[in-house]
N, C-alpha and C positions, 0 to 999 in steps of 0.2 A: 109287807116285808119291811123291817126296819133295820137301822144299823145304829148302836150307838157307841162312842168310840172318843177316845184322845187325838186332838191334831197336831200331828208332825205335816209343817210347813216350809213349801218349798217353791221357787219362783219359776219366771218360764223356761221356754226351751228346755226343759231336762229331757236329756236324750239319753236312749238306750245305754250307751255306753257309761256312763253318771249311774245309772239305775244297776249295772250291773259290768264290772270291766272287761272288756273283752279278751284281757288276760288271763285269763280264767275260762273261756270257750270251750278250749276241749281240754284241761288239763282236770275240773271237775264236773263230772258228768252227773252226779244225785244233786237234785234241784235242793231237795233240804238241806245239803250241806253248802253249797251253791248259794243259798239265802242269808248264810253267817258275810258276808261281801258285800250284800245291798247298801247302796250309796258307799259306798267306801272310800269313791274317789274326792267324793265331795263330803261327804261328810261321815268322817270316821269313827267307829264305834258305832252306828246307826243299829245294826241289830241289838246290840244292849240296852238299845233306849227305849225300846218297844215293846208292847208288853202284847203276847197273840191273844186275837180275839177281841182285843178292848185298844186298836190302835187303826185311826184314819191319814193317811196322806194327804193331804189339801195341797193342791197346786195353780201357778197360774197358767199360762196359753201354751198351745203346743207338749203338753205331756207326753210322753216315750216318742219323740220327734229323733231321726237319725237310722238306723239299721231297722231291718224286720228280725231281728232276731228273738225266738218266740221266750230264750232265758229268763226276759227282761220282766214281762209281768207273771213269770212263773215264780221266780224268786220273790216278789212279796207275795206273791198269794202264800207259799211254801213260809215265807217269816213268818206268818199269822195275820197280816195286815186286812181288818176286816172291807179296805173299801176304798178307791180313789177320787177324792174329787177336786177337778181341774176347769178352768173355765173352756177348755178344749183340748182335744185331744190327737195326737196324729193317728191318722186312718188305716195306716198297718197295726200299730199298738194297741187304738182301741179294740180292731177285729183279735189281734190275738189274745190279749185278754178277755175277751166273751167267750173266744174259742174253749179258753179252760175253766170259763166260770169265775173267775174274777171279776167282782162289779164296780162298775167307771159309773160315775155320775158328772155331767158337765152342770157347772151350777156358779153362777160368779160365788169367789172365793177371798175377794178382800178385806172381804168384813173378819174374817175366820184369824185367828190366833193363835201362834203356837201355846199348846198345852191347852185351850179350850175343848170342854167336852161335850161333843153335842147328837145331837139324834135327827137321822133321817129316815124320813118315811117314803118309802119309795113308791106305796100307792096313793100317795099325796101330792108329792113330787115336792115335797120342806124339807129345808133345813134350819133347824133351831139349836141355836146354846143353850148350856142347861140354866144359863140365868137370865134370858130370854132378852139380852140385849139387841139381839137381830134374826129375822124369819130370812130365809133364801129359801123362794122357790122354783125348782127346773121341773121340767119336761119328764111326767113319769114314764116309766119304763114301760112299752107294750111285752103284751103277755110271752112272745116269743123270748125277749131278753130277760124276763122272768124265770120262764120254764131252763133257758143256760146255765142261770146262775143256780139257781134249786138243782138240776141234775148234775151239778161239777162239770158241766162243761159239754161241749157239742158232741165227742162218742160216747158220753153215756146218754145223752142225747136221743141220739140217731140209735143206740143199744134200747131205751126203752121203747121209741115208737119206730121201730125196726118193722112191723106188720103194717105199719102207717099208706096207705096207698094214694098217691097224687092221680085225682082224674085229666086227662089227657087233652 
């Protein structure tokens, strides 16, 4: 599995609410339109600058640290953002993001630059720029956080190995 992608760079503590405002909770309820908002508080225009499918988040410590609100990593998956990677991540956020198939990589990120475009391979567990001024490598994914992000997330999940039986 690989990702390769533009980085939009962002520091620690970014919490839920940064990632999506919670002024917006229940007033829109479709995630795609819900993802025109991402970072808005902090940084405005953010959906414009993103291009889906060819755009990474790099961040430092503590990423979607604050609320378990599940908006928060539904909205970029929903902008197009192909992938987060943070040098850590909070433990409601990262679950809820696998939950829907959004892939988190925790991987130090200071080398990493906005507008750098770089490629990870996740059965490698690198990340490299594409002009190869620096290799980062993390902890590759086991097969189960593999098989989340390939099915879109835990009920299509649990919808294909639905017959799957746990011995006792």
């Amino acid at each position: 599995m690989i990702f390769e992608g533009k980085v939009f760079k962002f520091g620690n503590n970014i919490n839920t609410d940064w990632i999506i405002s919670g002024r917006y909770k229940f007033s829109i309820t479709d995630m795609k339109e819900l993802s025109h908002y991402l970072f808005e508080d902090i940084r405005p225009g953010f959906y414009d600058e993103i291009t889906p499918n060819d755009s990474i988040i790099a961040a430092g410590e503590n990423f979607g640290m604050g609320s378990s609100r599940e908006q928060a990593p539904w909205v970029i998956k929903e902008a197009g953002v192909l992938c987060v990677v943070a040098k850590s991540f909070a433990r409601i956020f990262y679950r809820n993001a696998f939950n829907i198939g959004l892939p988190l990589i925790e991987a130090e990120t200071s080398l990493m630059k906005e507008g750098d475009k770089i490629r990870i391979s996740i059965d490698k567990g690198v990340i490299q720029d594409e002009n190869k001024i620096f290799i980062t490598k993390f902890k590759p994914w086991d097969n189960f956080r593999k098989e989340l992000v390939n099915c879109g997330g835990i009920i299509n999940y649990l919808t294909k190995y639905k017959d799957f039986k746990c011995n006792p």
